[in-house]
C-alpha positions in Angstrom: 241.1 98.6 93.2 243.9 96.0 93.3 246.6 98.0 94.1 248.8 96.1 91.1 246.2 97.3 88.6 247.4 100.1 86.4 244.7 103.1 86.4 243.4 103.5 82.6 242.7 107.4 82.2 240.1 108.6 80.0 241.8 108.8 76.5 241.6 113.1 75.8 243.5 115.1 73.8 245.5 117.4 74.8 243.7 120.2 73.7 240.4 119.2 75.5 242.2 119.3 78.6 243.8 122.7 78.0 240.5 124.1 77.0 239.0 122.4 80.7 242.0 124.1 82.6 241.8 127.2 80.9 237.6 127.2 82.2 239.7 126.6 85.8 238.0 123.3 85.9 240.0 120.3 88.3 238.5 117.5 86.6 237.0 115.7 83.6 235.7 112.6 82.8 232.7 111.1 81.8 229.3 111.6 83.6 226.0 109.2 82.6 222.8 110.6 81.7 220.1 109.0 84.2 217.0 111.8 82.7 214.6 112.1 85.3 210.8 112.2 84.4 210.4 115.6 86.5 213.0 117.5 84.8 213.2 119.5 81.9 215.2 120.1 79.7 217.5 123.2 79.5 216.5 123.9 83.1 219.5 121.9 84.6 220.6 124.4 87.5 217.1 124.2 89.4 216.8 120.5 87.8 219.6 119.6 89.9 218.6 121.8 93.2 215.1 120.4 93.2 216.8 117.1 93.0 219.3 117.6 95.8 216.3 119.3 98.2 213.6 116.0 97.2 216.8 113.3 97.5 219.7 114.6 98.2 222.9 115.0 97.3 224.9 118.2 95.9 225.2 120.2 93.0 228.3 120.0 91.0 228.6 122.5 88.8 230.8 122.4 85.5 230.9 122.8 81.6 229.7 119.8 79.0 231.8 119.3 76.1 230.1 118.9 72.6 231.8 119.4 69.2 230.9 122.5 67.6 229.1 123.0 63.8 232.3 123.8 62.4 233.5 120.7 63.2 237.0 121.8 64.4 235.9 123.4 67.3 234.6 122.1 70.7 232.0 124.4 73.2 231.6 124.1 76.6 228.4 124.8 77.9 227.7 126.0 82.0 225.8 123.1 83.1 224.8 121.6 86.8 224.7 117.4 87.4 224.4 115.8 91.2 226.8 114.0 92.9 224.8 111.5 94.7 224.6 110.6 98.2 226.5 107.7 97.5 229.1 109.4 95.8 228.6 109.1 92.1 227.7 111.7 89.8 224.7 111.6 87.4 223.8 113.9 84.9 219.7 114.3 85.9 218.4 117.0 82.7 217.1 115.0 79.9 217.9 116.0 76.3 216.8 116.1 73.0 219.3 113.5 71.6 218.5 110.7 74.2 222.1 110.5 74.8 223.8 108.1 77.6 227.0 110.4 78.5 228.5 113.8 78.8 232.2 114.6 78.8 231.8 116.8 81.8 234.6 118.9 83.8 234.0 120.2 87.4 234.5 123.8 87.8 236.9 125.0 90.9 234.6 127.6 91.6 231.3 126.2 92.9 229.9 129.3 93.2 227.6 129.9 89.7 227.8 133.3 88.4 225.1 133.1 85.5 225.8 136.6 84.2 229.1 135.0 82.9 229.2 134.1 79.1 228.0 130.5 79.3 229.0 129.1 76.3 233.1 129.0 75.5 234.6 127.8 72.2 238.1 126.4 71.7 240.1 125.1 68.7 241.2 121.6 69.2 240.7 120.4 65.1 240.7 116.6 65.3 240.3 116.1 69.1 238.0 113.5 70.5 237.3 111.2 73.4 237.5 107.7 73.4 234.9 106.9 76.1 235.3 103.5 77.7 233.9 102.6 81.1 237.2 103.4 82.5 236.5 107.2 81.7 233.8 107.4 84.1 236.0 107.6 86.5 237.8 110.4 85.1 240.5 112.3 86.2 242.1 115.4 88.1 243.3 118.5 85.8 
C-alpha cells in the first residue's frame, strides 16, 4: 500500500462492532466463501481441520453475522474458516444460500469451547454493512 493512500475501513455500525467486542472478538471484516466439494455443510469445525491437516493452514475461529427473523436483531453464530498458508482467510463450509461472503469476527480466545451457547443475539435495529472490496481487509476491534 502506497503509504499516501488513506485506509478505507469496512463501513459497520456501531452496534455490530459492540456486539463483536462484547463476543471478545479483535477483528471483523469480511471473509469470502470459496465452498469446497468435500465439505459439508454445518460441519465447519472438522471442515476446516480436515482442511488444515490435507493443505494446510490454521483454523481461525470466530462468530458469522447474519440478520435475525425479527429483522432488528443480528446473531452471531460459532463458526471456524482457514487462514491460508499464504495468509488469507477463506471461509471453506458451503451453504445453502450459495452466498460469496460472511461478515466474520475472530475470536481472542482460540481455544473452542462447544459447550458454550453458540448462537448470540444483539439489538442493533437498522445496522448493516456496506461490503466493498475494501472490507475484506477488515479491521482490529
Amino acid at each position: 500500500m502506497n503509504h499516501h493512500q488513506e485506509l478505507i475501513l469496512p463501513k459497520l455500525h456501531y452496534k455490530l462492532i459492540e456486539f463483536a467486542r462484547s463476543l471478545d472478538c479483535t477483528w471483523i471484516g469480511a471473509v469470502y466463501v470459496d465452498a469446497k466439494p468435500h465439505c459439508k455443510i454445518w460441519d465447519c469445525h472438522n471442515n476446516v481441520l480436515n482442511y488444515t491437516t490435507w493443505y494446510g493452514g490454521e483454523r481461525v475461529l470466530g462468530y458469522y453475522f447474519l440478520q435475525h427473523a425479527h429483522m432488528d436483531h443480528m446473531i452471531a453464530i460459532l463458526h471456524s474458516v482457514v487462514k491460508t498458508t499464504t495468509g488469507n482467510l477463506i471461509d471453506i463450509t458451503p451453504f445453502d444460500d450459495q452466498r460469496e461472503y460472511n461478515i466474520f469476527a475472530i475470536c481472542k480466545n482460540q481455544t473452542p469451547d462447544y459447550t458454550c451457547q453458540e448462537i448470540s443475539s444483539y439489538k442493533i435495529g437498522d445496522a448493516k454493512m456496506d461490503v466493498t472490496d475494501e472490507s475484506f481487509t477488515g479491521f482490529s476491534l
